[in-house]
PAZAPA-4460 file (N, C-alpha, C; in steps of 0.05 Angstrom, whole numbers, plus 32768, in hexadecimal, padded with zeros to 4 digits):
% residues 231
    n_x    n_y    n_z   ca_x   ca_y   ca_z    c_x    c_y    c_z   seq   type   mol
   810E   811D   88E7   812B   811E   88E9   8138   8114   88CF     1      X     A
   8128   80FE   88BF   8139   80F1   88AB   8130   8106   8899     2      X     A
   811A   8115   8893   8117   812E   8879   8133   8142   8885     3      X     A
   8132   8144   889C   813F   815F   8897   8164   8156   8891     4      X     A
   816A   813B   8895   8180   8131   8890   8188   8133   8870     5      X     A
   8170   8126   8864   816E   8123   8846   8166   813E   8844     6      X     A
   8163   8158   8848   815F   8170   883C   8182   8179   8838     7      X     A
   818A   816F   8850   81A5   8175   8857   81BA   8171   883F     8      X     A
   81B3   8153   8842   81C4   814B   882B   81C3   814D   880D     9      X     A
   81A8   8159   880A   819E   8161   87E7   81A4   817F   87E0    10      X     A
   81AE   818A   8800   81A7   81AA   87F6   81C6   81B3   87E0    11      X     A
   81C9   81CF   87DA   81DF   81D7   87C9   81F7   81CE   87DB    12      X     A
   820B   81D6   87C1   8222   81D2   87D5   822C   81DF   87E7    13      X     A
   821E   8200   87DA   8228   8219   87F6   8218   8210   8812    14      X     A
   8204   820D   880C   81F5   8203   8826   81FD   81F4   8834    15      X     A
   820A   81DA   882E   8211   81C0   883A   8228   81D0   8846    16      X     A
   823D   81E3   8838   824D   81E9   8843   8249   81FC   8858    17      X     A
   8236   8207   8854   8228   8220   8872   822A   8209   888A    18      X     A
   8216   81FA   8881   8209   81E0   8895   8220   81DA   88A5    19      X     A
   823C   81D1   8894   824E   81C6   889C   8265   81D4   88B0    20      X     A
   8262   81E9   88AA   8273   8204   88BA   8263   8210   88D7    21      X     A
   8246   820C   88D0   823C   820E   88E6   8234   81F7   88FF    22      X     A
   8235   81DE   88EF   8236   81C8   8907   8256   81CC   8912    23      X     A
   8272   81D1   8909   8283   81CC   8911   8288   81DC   8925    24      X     A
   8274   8204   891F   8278   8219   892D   8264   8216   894C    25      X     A
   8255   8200   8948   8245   81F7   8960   8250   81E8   8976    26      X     A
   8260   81D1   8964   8270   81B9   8977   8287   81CE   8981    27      X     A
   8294   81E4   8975   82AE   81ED   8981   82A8   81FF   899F    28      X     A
   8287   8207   8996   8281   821A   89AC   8276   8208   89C3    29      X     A
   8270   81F0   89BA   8266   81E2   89D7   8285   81D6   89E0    30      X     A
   829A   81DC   89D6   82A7   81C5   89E2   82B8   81DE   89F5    31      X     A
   82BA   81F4   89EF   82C3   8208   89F8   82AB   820C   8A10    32      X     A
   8293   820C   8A0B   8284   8213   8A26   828B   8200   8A35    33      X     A
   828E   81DB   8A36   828B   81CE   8A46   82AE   81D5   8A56    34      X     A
   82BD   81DA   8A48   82DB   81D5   8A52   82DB   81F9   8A66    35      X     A
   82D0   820D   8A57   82D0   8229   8A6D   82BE   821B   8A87    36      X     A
   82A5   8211   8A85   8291   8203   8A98   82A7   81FC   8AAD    37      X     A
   82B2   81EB   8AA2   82C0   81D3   8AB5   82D7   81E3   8AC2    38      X     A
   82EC   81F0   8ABA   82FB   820B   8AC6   82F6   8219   8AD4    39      X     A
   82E1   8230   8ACA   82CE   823C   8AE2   82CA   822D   8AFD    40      X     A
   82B7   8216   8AF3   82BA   8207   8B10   82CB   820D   8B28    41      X     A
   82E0   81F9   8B17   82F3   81F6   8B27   8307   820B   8B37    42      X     A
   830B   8219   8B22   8317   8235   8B33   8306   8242   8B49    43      X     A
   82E6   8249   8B43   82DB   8250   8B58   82D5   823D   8B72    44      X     A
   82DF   8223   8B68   82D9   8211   8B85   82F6   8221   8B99    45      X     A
   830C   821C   8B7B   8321   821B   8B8A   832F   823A   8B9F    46      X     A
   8321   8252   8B93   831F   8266   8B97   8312   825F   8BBC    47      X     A
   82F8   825F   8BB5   82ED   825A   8BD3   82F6   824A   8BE6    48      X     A
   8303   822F   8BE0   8318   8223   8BEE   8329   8231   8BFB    49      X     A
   8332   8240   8BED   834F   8252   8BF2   8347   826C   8C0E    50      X     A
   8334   8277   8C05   8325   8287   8C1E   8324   827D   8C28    51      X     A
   8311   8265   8C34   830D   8261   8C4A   832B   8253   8C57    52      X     A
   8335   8244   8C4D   834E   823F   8C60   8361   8259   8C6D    53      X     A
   8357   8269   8C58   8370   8283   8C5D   8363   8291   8C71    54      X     A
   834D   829F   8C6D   8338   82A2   8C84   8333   8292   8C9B    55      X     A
   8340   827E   8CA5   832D   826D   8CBC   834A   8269   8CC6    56      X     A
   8364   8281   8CC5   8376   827F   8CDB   8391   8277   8CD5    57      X     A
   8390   826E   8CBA   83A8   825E   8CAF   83BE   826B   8CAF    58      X     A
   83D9   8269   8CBD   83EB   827A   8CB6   83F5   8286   8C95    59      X     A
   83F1   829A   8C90   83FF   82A4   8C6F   841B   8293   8C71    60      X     A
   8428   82A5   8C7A   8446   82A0   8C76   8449   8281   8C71    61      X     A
   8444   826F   8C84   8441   8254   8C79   8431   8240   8C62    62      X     A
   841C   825A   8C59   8412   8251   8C4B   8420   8254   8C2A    63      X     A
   842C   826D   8C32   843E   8277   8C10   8453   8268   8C0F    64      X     A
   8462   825C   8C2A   847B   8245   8C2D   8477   8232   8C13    65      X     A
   8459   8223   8C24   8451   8211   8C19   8442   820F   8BF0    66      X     A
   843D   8222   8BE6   8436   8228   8BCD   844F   8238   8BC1    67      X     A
   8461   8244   8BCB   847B   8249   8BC3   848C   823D   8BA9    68      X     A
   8490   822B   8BA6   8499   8214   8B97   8489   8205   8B87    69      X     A
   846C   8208   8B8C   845C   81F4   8B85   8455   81FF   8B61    70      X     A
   844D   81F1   8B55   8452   81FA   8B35   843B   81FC   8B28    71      X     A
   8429   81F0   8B2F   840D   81F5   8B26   83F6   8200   8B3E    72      X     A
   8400   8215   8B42   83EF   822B   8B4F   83D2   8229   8B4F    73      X     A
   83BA   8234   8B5A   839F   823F   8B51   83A4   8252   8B51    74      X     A
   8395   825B   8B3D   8390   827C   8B34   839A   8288   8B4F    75      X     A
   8382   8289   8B67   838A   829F   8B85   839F   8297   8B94    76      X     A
   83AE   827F   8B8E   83C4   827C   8B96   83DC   828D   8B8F    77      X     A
   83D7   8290   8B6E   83EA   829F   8B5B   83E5   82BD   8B6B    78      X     A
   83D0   82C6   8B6E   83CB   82E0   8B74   83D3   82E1   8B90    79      X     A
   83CE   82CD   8BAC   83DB   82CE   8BBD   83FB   82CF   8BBF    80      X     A
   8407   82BC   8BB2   8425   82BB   8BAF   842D   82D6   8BA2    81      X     A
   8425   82DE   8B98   8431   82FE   8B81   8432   8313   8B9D    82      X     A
   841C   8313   8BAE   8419   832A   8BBF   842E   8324   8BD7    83      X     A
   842D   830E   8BE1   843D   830C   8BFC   8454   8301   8BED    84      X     A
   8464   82F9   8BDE   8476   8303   8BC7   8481   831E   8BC6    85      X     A
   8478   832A   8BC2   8480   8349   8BC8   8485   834B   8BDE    86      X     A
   8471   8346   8BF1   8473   8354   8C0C   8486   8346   8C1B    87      X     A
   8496   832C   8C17   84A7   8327   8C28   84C1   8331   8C16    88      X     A
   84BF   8339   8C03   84D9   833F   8BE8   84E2   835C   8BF5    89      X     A
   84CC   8370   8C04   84C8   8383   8C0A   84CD   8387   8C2B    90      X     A
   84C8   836E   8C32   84D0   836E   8C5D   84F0   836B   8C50    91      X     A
   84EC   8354   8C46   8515   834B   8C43   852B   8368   8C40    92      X     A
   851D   8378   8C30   8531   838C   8C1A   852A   83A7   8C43    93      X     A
   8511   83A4   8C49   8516   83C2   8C56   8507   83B4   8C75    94      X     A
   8501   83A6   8C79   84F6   8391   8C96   84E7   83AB   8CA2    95      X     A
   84E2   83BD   8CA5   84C9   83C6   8CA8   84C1   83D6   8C8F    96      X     A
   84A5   83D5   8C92   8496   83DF   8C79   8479   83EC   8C7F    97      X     A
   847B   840A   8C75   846A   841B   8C80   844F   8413   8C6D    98      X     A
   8436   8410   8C77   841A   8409   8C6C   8421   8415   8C52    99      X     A
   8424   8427   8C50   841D   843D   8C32   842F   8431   8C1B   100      X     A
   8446   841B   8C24   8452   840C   8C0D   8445   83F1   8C09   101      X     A
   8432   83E9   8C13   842A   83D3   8C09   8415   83D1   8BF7   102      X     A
   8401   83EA   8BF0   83ED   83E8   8BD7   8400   83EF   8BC1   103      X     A
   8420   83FB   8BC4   842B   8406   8BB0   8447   83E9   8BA9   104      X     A
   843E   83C7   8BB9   844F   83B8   8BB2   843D   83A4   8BB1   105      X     A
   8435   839A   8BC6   841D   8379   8BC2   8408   8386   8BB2   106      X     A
   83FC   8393   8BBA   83DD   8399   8BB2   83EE   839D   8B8D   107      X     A
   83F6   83AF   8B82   8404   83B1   8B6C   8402   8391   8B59   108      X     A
   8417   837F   8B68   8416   8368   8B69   8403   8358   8B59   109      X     A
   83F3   835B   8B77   83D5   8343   8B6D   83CE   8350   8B5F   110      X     A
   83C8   8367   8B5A   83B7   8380   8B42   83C4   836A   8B2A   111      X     A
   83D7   836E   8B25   83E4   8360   8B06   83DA   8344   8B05   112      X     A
   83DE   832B   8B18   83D9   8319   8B20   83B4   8314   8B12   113      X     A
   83A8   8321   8B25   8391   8328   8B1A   8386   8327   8AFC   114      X     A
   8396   8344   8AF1   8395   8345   8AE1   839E   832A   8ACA   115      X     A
   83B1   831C   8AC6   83BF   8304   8ABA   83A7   82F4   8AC0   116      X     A
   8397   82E9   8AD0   8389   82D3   8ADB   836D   82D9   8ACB   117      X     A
   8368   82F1   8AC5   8357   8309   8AB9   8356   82F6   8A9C   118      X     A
   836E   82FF   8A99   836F   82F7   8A78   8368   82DE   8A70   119      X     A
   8379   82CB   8A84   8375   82B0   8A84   8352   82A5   8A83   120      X     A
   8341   82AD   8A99   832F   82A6   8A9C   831D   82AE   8A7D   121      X     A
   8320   82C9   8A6E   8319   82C9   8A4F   8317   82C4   8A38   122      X     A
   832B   82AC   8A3F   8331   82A0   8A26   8323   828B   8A1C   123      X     A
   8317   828A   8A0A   8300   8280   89EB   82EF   8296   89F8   124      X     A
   82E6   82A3   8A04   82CD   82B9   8A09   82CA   82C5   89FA   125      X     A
   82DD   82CC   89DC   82DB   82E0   89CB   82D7   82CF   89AB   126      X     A
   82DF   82AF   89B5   82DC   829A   89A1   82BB   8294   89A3   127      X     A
   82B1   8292   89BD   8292   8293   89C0   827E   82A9   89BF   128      X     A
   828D   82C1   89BB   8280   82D9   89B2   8279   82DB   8993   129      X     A
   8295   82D8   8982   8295   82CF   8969   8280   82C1   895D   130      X     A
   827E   82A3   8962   8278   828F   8960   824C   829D   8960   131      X     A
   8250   82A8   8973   822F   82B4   897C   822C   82C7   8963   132      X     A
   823C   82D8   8965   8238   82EC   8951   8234   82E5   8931   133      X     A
   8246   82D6   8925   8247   82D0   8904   8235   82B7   8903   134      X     A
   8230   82A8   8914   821D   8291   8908   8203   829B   88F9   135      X     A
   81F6   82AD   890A   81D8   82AE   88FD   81E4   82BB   88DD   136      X     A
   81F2   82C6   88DB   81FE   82CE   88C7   81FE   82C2   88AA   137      X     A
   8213   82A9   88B9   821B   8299   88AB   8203   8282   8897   138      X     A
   81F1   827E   88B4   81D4   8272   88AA   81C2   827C   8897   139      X     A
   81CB   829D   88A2   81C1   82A8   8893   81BD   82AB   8867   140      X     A
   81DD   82AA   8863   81E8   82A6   8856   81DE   828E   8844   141      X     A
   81DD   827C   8851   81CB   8265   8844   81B2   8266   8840   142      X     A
   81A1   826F   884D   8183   8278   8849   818A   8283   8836   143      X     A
   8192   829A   882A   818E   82A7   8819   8196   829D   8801   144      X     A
   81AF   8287   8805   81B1   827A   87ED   819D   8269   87E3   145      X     A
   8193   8258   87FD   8180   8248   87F2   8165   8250   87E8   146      X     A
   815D   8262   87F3   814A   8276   87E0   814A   827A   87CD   147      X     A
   8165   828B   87C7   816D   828B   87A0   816D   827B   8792   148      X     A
   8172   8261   87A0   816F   824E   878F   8153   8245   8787   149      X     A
   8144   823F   8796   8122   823F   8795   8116   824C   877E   150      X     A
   8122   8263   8784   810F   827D   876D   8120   827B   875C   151      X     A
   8138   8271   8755   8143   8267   8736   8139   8252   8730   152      X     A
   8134   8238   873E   8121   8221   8734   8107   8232   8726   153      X     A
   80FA   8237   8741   80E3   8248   873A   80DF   8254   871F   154      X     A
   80F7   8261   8715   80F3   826C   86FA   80F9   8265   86E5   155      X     A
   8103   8250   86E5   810C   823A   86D1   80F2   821E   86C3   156      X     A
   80D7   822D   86D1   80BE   8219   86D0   80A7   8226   86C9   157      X     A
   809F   8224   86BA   8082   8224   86B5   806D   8222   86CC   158      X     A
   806C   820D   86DB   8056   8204   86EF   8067   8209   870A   159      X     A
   805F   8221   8712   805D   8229   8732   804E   8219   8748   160      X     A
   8062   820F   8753   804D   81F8   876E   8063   81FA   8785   161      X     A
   8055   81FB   8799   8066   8205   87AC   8076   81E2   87B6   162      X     A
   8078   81D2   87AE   8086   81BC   87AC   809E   81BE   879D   163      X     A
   80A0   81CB   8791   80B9   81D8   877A   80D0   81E1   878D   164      X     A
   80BF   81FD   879F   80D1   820A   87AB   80CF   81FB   87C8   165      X     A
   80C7   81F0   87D2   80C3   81DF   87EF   80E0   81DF   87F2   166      X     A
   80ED   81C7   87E4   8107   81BE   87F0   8122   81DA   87F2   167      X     A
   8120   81E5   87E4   8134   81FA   87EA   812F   8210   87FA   168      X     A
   8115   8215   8803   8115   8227   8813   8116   821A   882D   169      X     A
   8110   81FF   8837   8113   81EB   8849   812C   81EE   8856   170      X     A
   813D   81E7   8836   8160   81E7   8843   816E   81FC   884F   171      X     A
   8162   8216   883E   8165   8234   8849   815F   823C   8866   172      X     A
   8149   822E   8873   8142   822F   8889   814F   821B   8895   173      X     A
   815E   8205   8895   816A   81F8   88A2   8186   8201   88AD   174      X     A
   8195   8211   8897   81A6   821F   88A1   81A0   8233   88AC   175      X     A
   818D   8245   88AF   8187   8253   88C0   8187   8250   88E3   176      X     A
   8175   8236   88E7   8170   8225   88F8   8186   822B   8901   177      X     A
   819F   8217   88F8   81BD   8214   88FE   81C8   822B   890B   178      X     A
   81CA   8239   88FF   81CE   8254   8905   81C9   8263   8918   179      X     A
   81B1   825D   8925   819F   8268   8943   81B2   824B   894C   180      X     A
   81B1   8231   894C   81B9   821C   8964   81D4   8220   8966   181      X     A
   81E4   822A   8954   8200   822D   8961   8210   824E   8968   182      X     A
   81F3   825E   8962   81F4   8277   8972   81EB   8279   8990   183      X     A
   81D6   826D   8991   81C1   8276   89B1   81D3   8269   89C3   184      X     A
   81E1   824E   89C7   81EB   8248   89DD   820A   8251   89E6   185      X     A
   8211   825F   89CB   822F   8267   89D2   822B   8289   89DA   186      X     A
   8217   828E   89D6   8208   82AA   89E0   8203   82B2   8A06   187      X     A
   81F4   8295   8A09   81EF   828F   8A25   820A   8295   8A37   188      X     A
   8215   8278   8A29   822E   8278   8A39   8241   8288   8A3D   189      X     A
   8248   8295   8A1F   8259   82B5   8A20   8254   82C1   8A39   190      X     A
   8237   82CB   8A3C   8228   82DB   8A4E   8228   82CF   8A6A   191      X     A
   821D   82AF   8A72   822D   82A9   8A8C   824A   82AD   8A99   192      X     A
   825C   82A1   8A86   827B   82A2   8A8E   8278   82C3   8A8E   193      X     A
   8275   82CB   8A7D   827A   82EC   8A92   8279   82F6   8AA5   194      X     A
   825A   82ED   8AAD   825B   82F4   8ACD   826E   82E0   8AE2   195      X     A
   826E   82CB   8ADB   827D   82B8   8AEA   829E   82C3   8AE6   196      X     A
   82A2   82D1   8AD8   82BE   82D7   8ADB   82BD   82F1   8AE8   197      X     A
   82A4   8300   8AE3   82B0   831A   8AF6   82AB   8315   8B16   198      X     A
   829A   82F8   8B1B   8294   82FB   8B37   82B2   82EA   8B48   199      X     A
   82BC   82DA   8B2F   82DA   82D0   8B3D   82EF   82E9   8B3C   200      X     A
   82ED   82F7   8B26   8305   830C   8B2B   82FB   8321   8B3E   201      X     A
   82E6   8325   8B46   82E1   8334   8B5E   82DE   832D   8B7E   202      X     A
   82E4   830B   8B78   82EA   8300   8B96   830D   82FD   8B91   203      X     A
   831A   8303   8B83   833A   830A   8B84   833F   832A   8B88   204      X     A
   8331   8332   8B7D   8330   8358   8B8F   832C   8352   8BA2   205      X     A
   8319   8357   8BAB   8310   834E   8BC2   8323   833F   8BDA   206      X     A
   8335   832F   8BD1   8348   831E   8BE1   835F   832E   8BE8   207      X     A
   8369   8335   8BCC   837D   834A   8BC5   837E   835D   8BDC   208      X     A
   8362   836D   8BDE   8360   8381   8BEF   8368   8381   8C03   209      X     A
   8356   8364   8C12   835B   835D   8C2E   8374   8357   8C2C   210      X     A
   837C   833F   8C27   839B   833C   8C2C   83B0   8363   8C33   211      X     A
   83AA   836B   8C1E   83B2   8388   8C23   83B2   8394   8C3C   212      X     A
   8398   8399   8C40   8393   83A3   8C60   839F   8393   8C78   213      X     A
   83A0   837E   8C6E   83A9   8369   8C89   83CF   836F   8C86   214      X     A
   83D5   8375   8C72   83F2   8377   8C72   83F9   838F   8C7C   215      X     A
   83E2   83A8   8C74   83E5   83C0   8C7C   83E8   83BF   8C9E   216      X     A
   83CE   83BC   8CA7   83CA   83BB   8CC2   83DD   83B0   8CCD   217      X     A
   83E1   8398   8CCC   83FE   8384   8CD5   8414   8380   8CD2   218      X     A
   8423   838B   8CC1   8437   8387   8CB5   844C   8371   8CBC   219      X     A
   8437   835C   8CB5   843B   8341   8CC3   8460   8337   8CBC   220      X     A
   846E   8334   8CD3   8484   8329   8CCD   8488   8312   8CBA   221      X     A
   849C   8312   8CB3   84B0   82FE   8C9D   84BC   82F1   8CAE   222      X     A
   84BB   82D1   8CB5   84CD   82C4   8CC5   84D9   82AC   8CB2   223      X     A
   84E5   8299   8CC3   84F4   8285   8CAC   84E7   8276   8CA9   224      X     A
   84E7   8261   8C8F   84D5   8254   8C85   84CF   8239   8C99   225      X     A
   84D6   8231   8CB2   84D2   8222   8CCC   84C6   822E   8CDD   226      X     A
   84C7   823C   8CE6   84BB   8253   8CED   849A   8259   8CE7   227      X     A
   848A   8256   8CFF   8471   8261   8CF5   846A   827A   8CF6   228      X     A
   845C   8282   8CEC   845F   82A4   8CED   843B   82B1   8CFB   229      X     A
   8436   82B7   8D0D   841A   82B8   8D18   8409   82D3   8D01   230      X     A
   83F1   82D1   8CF5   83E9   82E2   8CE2   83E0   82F9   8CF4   231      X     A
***
């Protein structure tokens, strides 16, 4: 560990500066994986929370009362409130409402809803795609400098011994190194959060839908906010 420190610190200045752009491009991508990590979580706890209470009987109508006002939403809350949002905006204006207007008002709705929550859940995913893509690059970049430099020592000497060229091709390979450690894990993770985002935005279809059908089928009345409303 202490050679490759002291290689670190002897190598050129482009190098040190590779070295230095690529430890910072490593710490930015772990701190972005741990903070998406911790998000993900939580939305998908809070996602399945949200089913099962809504599923196991809970009146809607009192449930949208109650998240109505409220200012920091969860994601399926946002997408629940957008849909029955409509659909009581839509009992109020015409109090009955034929099935065939509600994929063309709620469902619409959450579709956008969806979509916005879409975006949200993406974001650094294209900073950790980046980050995967130009490092080996970047390492690269340094290997090759530090090479050149070797074989310019190299030719500047009479006596060829591979002790000459040792230390610069060392440092060349150290940014290399770098270059794979702050590519491979922001690679991984890119590639997990993907699926973890298409399996949360496909349990909000999925909800979307139902809710739909259930509004279709029922065209569950709008009563006053005292008032419980049976689903």
């Amino acid at each position: 560990m202490n050679s490759l420190i002291h290689l670190a610190l002897n190598a050129s200045f482009l190098v040190q500066i590779v070295m230095i752009v690529l430890l910072c491009l490593s710490i930015w991508s772990w701190v972005i994986i741990i903070n998406k990590r911790k998000e993900l979580k939580i939305i998908l706890e809070n996602t399945i929370k949200f089913n099962q209470k809504i599923w196991s009987g809970f009146q809607m109508h009192k449930y949208y009362v109650q998240i109505k006002d409220k200012r920091n939403k969860t994601p399926i809350e946002e997408i629940f409130y957008a849909g029955w949002n409509r659909y009581e905006t839509l009992h109020n204006e015409q109090k009955i409402i034929t099935p065939e207007r509600i994929p063309q008002t709620s469902l619409r709705a959450m579709q956008v809803a969806i979509s916005i929550e879409n975006e949200s859940l993406e974001t650094d995913l294209q900073t950790l795609a980046t980050i995967a893509s130009v490092s080996p690059y970047i390492g690269l970049l340094g290997t090759v400098w530090g090479i050149m430099n070797s074989f310019q020592s190299l030719s500047q000497t009479s006596q060829t011994t591979i002790a000459l060229v040792a230390p610069g091709i060392s440092e060349a390979l150290i940014a290399t190194a770098l270059g794979l450690i702050a590519a491979i894990p922001a690679v991984i993770a890119y590639n997990k959060f993907n699926r973890d985002i298409s399996m949360i935005i496909s349990r909000y279809e999925n909800f979307a839908e139902e809710l739909t059908e259930i509004l279709q089928r029922d065209n569950i009345p709008i009563k006053e906010e005292n008032n419980e409303t049976p689903k």
